[in-house]
N, C-alpha and C positions, 0 to 999 in steps of 0.2 A: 441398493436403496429401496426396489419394489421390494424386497424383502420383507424389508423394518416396518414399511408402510402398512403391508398384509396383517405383521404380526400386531401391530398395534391395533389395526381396524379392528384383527378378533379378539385382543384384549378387551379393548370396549363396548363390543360388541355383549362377551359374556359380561364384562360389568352390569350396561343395562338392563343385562335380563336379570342378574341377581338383587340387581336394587329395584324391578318391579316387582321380583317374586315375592320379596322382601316387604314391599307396601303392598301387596296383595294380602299377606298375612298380619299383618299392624294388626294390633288388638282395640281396639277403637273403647275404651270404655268412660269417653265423655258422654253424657247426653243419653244414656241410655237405662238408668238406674241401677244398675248392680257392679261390681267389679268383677272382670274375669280373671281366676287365678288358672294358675299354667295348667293345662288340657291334659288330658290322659285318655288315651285308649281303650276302650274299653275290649277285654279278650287277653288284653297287653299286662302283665305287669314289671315289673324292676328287682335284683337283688344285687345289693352293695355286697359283697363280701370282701373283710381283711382279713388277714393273718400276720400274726408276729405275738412272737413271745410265747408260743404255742397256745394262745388265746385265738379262735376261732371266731370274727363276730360276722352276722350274718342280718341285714337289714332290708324286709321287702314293703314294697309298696303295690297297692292293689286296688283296680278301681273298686270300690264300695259294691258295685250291680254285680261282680262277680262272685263277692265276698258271702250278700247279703241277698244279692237278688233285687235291690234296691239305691238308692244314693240319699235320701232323706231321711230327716229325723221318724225313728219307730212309729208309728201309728197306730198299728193293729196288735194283740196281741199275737198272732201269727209272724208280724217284724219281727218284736220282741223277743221270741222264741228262735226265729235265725238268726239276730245277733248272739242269743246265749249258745246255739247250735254251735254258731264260727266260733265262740271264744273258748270254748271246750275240747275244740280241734286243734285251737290254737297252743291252749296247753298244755297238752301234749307231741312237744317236736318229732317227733316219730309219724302222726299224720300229717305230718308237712315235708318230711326227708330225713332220709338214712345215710347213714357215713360209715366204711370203712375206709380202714378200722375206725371203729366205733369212738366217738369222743365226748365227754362228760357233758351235759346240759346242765350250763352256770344258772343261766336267767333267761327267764325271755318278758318283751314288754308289748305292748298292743294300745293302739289309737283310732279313734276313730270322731272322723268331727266331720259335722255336716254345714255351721260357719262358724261367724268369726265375728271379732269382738270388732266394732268402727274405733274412732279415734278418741272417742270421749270414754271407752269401757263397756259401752252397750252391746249386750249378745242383739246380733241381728242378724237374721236369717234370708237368705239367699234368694232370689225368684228363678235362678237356673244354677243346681248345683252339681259341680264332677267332686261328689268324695270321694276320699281315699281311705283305705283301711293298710296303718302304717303296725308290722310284726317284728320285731327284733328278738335275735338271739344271742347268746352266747357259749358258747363249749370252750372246755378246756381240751385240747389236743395234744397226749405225750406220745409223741411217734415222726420220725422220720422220713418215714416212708407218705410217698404220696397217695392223698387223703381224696377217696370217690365219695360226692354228694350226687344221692338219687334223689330227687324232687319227687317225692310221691303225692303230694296236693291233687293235682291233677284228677286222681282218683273221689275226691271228695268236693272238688270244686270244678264242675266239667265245662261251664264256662269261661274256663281261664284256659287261653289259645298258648300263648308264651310267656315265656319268662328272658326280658332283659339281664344278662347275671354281669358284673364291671367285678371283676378280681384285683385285688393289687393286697401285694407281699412285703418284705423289704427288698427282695432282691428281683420283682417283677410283675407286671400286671396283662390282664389278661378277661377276652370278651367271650361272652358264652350266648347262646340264643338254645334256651332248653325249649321243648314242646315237650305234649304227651308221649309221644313218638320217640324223642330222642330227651329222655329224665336225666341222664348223668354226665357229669363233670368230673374230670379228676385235676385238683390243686396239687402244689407242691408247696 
């Protein structure tokens, strides 16, 4: 019976602390004039990759300040010129990562927004903004053999610390944490 008791005590125990950790982090965005949308890391970014079909697609997210050097709408001529810098790099998948065996580059797509429309249509912009600079790829992939992606960015974007990578196949998924240090992945 002391047993059950102990175990319960430290059940609820870790409860509480998850439902303060919980209201520790509430995003409070009454009463404060802007909305916050979900936080990003800055150093930090994300890459979706599937596979099936031997269609390769490859979807990253990147804070803007790493991208850009910035998170606001262009300003300077000087802005304007690193956004056109980054979207030059970005067109060509090769300064972003290499794949053996090599696999055909379908498409790739590029976003980048600093806000957002309110509820009536109006563009309005932000008084504290985290942008992101959203890159999407596609390759065609004919080969069997398991497929190494080197993350070469790195090189061209030196304040980007990591890369979140979330894999999933038809037959399995799979977590990768690239840095400069360690560029490569091998799929299947």
């Amino acid at each position: 019976m002391q047993s059950i008791k102990s175990f319960f005590t430290i059940v609820l125990l870790l409860l509480s602390t998850i439902l303060i950790a919980s209201e520790d982090h509430h995003d409070h965005d009454h009463d404060h004039g802007f909305e916050q949308h979900a936080a990003h890391v800055h150093g930090q970014a994300t890459a979706n990759i599937s596979y099936e079909n031997n269609i390769l697609n490859i979807a990253f997210s990147f804070p803007a300040i790493d991208i850009y050097g910035f998170e606001h709408a262009a300003k300077t001529n000087e802005e304007v010129q690193a956004i056109d810098n980054a979207l030059s790099l970005f067109r060509d998948s090769s300064n972003i990562l290499v794949m053996t065996p090599e696999c055909e580059h379908e498409s790739h797509d590029h976003d980048h927004s600093t806000s957002h429309d309110d509820e009536d249509g109006h563009h309005e912009h932000e008084e504290l903004e985290h942008s992101d600079v959203e890159v999407s790829y596609e390759f065609k992939c004919d080969t069997k053999s398991p497929i190494k992606i080197k993350f070469v960015l790195f090189n061209s974007f030196t304040s980007l610390e990591e890369i979140n990578v979330q894999f999933i196949s038809d037959n399995m998924q799979q977590l990768f944490n690239v840095t400069s240090n360690n560029q490569t992945i091998t799929i299947n």
